[in-house]
C-alpha positions as CSV (number, residue, x, y, z in Angstrom):
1,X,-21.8,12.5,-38.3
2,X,-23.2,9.1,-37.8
3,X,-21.4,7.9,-40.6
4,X,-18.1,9.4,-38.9
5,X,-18.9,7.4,-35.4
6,X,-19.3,4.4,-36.8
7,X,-15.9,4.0,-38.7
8,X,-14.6,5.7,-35.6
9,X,-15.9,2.5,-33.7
10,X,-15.1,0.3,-36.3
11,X,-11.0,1.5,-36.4
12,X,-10.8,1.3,-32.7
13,X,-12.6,-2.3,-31.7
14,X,-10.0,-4.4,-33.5
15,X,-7.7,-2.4,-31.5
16,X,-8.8,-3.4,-28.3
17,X,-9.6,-6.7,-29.4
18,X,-5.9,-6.9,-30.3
19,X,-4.1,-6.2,-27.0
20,X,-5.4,-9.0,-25.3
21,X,-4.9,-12.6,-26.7
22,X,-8.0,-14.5,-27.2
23,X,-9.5,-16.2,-23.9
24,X,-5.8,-15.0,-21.9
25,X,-7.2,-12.7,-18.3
26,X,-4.3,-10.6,-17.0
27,X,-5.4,-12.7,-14.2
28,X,-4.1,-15.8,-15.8
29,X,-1.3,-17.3,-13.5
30,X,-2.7,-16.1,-10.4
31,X,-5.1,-18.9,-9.6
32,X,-2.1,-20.7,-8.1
33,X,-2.2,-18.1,-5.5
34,X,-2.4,-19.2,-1.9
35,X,-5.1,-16.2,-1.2
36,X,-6.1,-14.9,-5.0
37,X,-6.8,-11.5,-3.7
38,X,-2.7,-11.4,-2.1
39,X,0.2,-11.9,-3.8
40,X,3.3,-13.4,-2.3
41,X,4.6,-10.3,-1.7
42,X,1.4,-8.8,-0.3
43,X,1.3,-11.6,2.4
44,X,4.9,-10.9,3.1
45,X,4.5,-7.3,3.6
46,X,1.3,-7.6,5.7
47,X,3.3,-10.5,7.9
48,X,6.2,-8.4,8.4
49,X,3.9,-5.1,9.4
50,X,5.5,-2.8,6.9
51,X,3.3,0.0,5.7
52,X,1.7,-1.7,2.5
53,X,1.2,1.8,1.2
54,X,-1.6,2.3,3.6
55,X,-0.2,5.6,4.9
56,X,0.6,7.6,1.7
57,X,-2.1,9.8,3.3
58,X,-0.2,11.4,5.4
59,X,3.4,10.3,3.9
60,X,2.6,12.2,0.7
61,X,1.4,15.2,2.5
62,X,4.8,16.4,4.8
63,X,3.7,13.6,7.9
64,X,6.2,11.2,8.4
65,X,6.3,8.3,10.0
66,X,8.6,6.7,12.5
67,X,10.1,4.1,10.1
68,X,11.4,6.0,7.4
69,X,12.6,8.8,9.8
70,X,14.4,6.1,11.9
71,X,16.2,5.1,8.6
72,X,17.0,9.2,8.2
73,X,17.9,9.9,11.6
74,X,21.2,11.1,11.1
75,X,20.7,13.4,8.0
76,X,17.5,14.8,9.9
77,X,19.4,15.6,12.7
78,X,17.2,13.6,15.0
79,X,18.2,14.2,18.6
80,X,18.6,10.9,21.0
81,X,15.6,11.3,22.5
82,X,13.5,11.8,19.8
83,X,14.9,8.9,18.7
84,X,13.9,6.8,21.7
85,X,10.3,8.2,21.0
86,X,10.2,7.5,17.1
87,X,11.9,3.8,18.4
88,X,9.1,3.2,20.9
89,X,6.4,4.7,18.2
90,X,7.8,2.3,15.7
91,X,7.5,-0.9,17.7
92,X,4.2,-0.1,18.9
93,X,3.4,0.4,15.3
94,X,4.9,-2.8,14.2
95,X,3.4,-4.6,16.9
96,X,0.4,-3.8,16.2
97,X,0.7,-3.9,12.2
98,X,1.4,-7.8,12.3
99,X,-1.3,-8.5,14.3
100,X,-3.6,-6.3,12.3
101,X,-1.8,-7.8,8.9
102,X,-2.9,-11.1,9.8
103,X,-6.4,-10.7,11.2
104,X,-6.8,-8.7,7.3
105,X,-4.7,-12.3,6.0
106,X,-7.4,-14.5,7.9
107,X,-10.2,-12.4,6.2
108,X,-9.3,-12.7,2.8
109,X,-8.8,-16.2,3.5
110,X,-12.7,-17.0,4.6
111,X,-13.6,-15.1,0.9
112,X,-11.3,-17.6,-0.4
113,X,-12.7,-20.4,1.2
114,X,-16.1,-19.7,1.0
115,X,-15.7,-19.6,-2.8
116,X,-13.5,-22.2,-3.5
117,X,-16.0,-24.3,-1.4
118,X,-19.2,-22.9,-2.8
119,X,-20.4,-22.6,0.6
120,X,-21.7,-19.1,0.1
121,X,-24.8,-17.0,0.3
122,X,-25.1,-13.4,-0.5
123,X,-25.6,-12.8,3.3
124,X,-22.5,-14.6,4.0
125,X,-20.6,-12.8,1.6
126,X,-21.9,-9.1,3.1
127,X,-20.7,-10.3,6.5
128,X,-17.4,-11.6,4.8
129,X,-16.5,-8.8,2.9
130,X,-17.5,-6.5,6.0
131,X,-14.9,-8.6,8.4
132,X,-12.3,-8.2,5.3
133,X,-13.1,-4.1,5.3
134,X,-12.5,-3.6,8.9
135,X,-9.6,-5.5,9.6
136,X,-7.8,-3.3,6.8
137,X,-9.4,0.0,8.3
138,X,-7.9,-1.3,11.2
139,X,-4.6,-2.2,9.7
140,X,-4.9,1.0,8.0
141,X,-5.3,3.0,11.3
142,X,-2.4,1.6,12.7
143,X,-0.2,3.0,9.7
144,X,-1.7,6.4,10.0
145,X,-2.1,7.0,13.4
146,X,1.8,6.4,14.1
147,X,2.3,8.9,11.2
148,X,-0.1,11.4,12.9
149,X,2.1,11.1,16.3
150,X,5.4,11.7,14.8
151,X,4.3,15.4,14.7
152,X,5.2,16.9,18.0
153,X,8.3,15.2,17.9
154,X,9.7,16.7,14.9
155,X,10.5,20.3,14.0
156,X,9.4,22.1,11.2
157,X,12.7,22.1,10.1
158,X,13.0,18.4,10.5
159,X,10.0,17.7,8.7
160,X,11.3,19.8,5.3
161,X,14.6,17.7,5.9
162,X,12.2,15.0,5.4
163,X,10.5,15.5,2.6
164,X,13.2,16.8,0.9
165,X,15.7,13.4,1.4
166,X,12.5,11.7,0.4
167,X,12.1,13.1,-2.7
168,X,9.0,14.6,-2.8
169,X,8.3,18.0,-4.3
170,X,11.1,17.2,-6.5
171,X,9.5,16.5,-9.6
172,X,8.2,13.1,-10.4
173,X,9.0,10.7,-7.2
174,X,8.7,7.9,-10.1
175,X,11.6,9.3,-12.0
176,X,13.6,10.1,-8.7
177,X,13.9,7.8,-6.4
178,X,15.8,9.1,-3.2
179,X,19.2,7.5,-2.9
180,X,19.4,4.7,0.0
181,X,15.9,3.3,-1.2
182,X,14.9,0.4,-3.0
183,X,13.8,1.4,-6.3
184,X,10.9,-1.5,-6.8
185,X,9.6,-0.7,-3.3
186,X,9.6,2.9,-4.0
187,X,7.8,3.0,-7.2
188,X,5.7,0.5,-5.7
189,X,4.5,3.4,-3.2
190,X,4.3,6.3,-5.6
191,X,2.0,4.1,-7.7
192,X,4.5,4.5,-10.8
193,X,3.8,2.1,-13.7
């Protein structure tokens, strides 16, 4: 049995060994990076306000939120004023988000900074990475919370019209993609590789 665990070893170190080039980090390329922990596209996202995938809480379990069902309105069926409510909801939300977004940017930028200016004690780095944490709980309560309030303005109905132009419960969301979104974005969301 021993015998059998050790050539079992043996046949599968080379093979991870083998998928990475010698001294190459996946990282490799991102040290350019104006905050290492963001990509380009991250800061973009957190700038703008968009979700960031923040609220796949609640987007993944039948609440909505007042941006996608904006871009829906007419399939849904959403009457004018709930309309002006979702409109109202979504401003607030992106309002809100940006701000939010860049107190998180700011954040991750003082890790940065602290390390690529070795100016860093354990202590400092605790009260660092605690700033970083809540201004994305923040940021993250922002996403929700507008999803959470989309509820009493919606129908049941409404909300299955939802889901269902979305995609979801219609097999695998990374295979379908609902027509009218951008595929990258989407898979992006679902977490599809």
């Amino acid at each position: 049995m021993i015998r059998l665990a050790l050539a079992l070893c043996a046949m599968v170190l080379p093979v991870g060994a083998a998928a990475q080039p010698h001294g190459h980090s996946p990282y490799a390329g991102k040290e350019s990076r104006e905050i290492k922990s963001l990509s380009e596209a991250d800061l973009d996202d957190l700038r703008a306000g968009r979700g960031w995938g923040l609220a796949l809480a609640a987007e993944l379990n039948g609440v909505p939120g007042p941006a996608h069902l904006l871009e829906l309105k007419e399939q849904i069926g959403l009457a004018p004023a709930q309309v002006t409510v979702l409109e109202a909801l979504f401003a607030q939300m992106q309002a809100e988000a940006q701000a939010a977004g860049r107190r998180f940017i700011a954040a991750e930028a003082a890790i940065e900074a602290a390390f690529r200016d070795r100016n860093l004690t354990p202590d400092r780095l605790r009260q660092l990475i605690a700033a970083s944490a809540e201004a994305r709980a923040q940021l993250r309560f922002v996403h929700l919370v507008r999803h959470l309030e989309t509820l009493p303005v919606l129908t049941p109905e409404q909300i299955d019209r939802y889901n269902v132009l979305r995609g979801y419960g219609a097999g695998d969301p990374c295979k379908n993609v609902p027509a009218g979104h951008d595929p990258a974005m989407w898979r992006r969301h679902n977490n599809c590789k």
